[in-house]
C-alpha positions as a Markdown table, in Angstrom:
| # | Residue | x | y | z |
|---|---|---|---|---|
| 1 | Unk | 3.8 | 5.3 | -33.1 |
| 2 | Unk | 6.5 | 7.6 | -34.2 |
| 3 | Unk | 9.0 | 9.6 | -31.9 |
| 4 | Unk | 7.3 | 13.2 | -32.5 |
| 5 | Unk | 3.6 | 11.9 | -31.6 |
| 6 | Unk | 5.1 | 9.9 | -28.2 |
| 7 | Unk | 6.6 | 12.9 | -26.9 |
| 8 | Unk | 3.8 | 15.2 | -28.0 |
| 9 | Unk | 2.0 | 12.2 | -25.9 |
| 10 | Unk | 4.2 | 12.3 | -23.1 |
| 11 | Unk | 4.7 | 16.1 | -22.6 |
| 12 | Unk | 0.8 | 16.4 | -22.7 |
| 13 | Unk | -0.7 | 13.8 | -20.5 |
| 14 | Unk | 2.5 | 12.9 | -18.1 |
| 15 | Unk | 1.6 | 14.8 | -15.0 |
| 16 | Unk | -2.5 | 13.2 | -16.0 |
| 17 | Unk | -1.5 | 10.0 | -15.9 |
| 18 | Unk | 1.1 | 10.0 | -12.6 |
| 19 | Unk | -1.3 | 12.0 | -10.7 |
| 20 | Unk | -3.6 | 9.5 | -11.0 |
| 21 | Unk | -1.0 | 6.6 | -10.4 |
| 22 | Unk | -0.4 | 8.2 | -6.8 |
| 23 | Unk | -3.9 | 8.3 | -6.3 |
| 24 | Unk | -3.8 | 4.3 | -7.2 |
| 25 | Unk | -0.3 | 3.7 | -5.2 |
| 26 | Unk | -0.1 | 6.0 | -2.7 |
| 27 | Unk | 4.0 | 5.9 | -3.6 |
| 28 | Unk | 5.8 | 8.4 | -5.4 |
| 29 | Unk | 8.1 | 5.4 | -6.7 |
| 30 | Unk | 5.5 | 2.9 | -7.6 |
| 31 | Unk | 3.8 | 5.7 | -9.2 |
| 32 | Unk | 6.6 | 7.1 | -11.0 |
| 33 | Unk | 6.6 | 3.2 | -12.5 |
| 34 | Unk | 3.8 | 2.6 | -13.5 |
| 35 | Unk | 3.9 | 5.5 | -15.3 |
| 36 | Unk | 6.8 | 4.9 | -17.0 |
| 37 | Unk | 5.4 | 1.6 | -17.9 |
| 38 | Unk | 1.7 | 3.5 | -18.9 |
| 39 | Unk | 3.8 | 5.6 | -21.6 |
| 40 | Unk | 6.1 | 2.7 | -22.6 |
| 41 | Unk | 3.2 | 0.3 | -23.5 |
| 42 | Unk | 1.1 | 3.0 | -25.2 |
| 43 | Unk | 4.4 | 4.3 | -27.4 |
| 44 | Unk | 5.4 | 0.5 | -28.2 |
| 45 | Unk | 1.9 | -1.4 | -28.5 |
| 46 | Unk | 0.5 | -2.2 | -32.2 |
| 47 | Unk | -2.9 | -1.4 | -31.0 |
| 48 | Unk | -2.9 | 2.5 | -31.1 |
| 49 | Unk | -4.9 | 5.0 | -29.8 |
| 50 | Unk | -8.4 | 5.3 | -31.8 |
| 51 | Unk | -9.5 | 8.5 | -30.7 |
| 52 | Unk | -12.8 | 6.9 | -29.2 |
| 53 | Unk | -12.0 | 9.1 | -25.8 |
| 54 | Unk | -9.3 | 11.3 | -24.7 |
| 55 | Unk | -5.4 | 10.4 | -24.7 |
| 56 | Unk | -5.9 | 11.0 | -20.6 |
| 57 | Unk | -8.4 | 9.0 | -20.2 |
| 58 | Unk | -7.0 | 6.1 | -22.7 |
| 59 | Unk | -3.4 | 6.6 | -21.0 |
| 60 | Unk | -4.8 | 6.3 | -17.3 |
| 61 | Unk | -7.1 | 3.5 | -18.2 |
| 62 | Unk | -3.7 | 1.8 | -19.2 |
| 63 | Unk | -2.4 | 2.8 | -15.9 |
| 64 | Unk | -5.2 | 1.4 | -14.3 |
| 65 | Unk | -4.7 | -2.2 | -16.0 |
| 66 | Unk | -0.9 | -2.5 | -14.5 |
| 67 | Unk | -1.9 | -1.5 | -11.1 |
| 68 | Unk | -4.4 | -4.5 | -11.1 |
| 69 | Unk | -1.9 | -6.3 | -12.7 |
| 70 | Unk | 0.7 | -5.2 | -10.6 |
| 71 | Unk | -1.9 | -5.9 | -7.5 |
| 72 | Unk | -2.5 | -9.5 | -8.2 |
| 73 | Unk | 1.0 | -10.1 | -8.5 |
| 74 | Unk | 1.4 | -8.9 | -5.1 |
| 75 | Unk | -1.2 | -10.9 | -4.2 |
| 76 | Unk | 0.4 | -14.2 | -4.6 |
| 77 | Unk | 3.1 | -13.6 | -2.6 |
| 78 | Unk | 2.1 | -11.8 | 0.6 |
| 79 | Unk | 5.2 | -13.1 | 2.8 |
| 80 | Unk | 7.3 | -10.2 | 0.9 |
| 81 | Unk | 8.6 | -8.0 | 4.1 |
| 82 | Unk | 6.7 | -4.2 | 3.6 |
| 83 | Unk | 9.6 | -1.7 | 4.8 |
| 84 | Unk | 7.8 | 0.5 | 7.8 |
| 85 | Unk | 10.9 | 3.2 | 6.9 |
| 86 | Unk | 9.7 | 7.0 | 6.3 |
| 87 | Unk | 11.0 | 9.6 | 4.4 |
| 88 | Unk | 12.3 | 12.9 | 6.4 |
| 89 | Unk | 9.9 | 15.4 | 5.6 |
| 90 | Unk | 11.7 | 18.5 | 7.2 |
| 91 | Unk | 8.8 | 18.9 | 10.0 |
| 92 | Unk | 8.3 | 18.9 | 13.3 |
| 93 | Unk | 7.5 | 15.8 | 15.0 |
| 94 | Unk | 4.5 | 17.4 | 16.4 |
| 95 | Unk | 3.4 | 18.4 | 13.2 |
| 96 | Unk | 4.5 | 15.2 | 11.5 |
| 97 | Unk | 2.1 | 13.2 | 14.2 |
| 98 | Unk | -1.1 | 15.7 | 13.7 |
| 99 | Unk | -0.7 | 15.4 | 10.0 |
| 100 | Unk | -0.1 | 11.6 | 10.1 |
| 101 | Unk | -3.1 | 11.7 | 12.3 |
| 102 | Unk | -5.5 | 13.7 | 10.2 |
| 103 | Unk | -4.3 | 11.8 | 6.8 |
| 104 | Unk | -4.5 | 8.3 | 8.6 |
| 105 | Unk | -8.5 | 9.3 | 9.1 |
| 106 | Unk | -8.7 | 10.7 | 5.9 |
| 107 | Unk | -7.2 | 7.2 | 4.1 |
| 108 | Unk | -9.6 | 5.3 | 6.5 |
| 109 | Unk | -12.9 | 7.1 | 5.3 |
| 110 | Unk | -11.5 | 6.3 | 2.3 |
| 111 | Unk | -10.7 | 2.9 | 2.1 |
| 112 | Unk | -14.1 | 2.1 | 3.8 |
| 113 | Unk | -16.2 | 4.2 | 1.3 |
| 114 | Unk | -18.5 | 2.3 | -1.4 |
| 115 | Unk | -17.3 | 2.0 | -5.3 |
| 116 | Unk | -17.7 | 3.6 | -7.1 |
| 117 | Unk | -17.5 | 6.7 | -4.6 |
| 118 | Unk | -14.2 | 5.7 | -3.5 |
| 119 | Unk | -12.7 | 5.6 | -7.0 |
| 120 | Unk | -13.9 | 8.7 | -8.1 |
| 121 | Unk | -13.0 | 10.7 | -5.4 |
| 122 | Unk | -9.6 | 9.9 | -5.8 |
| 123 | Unk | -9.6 | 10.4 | -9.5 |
| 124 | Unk | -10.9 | 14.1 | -8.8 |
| 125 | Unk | -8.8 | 15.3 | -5.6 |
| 126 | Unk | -5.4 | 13.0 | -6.0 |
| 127 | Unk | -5.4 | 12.4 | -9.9 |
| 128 | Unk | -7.2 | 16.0 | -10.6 |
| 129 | Unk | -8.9 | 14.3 | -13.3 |
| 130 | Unk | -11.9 | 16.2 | -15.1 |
| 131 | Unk | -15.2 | 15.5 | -14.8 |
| 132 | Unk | -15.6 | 14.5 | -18.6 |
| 133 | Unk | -12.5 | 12.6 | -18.0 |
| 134 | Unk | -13.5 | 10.6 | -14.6 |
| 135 | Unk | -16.9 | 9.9 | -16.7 |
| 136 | Unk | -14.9 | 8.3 | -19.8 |
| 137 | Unk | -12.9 | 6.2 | -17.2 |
| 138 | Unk | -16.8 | 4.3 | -16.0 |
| 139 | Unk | -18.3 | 5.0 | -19.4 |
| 140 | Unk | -20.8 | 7.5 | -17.8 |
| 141 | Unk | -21.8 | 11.0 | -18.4 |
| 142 | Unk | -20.0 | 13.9 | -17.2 |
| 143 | Unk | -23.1 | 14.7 | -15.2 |
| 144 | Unk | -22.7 | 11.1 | -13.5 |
| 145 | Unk | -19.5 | 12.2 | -12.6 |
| 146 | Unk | -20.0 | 15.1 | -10.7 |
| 147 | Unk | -22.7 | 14.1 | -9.3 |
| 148 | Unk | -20.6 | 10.4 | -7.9 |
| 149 | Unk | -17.8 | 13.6 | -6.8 |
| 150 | Unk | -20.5 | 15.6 | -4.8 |
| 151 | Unk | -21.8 | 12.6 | -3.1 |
| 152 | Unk | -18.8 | 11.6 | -2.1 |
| 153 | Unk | -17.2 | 14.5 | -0.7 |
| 154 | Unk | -20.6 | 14.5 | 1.4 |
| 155 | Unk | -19.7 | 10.7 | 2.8 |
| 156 | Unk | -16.0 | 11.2 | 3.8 |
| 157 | Unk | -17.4 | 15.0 | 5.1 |
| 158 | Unk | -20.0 | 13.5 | 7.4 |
| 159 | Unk | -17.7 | 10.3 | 8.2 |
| 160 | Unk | -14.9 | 12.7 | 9.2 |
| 161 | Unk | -16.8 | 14.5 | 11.1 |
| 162 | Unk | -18.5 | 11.5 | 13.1 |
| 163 | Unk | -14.5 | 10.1 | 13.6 |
């Protein structure tokens, strides 16, 4: 790929494709890597885009591959200390505890919420990903996809409200 279509690449699908690392990570930093990685393995890889979908979707599918990847590395070593350390937000510690509160619900409706539900509802609200787009990630129909969206907005609405 040549320098002028990577950057054209990169200045049109960067804040696609780390949106919907956060969604994956949950961390700005892992995100911001895998990103890096998404963009550096698209520019450098002899198998270029073929124009079967769109660049978002063919970038964050890449994305998708080195979390997994990334994932199963973790896996195998699971004695790795996780740092319990939090950034300083510039809030209140009241207001730090009701939104750490609400979003700790939140994460737990969604981590308990069925595939492909779950994937697609992050895709939407965290990676602001398109229908079209969130349909060309599972091979389905944009219909599919909104419909997957609206059903699961009604899950983690009634779940949050049973919590």
């Amino acid at each position: 790929m040549d320098k002028n279509t990577a950057e054209k690449l990169y200045e049109a699908f960067y804040m696609k494709v780390f949106s919907y690392a956060m969604t994956l990570t949950g961390n700005r930093e892992d995100a911001m890597e895998i990103t890096q990685e998404t963009f550096l393995r698209a520019i450098s890889t002899e198998r270029t885009f073929r124009g079967e979908s769109d660049g978002a979707t063919w970038l964050c599918a890449i994305a998708k591959n080195l979390f997994v990847d990334e994932k199963r590395r973790q896996s195998r070593f699971t004695d790795a200390p996780i740092s319990e350390e939090q950034p300083d937000t510039g809030k209140s510690m009241e207001e730090s505890l009701a939104d750490a509160d609400t979003s700790l619900r939140i994460h737990r409706v969604l981590h308990n919420l069925e595939e492909p539900y779950k994937e697609v509802f992050q895709l939407r609200v965290f990676g602001e990903l398109s229908f079209k787009e969130i349909g060309s990630i599972f091979g389905k129909t944009e219909t599919w996809a909104r419909v997957t969206f609206h059903r699961a907005r009604m899950m983690v609405k009634e779940r949050m409200e049973k919590s």
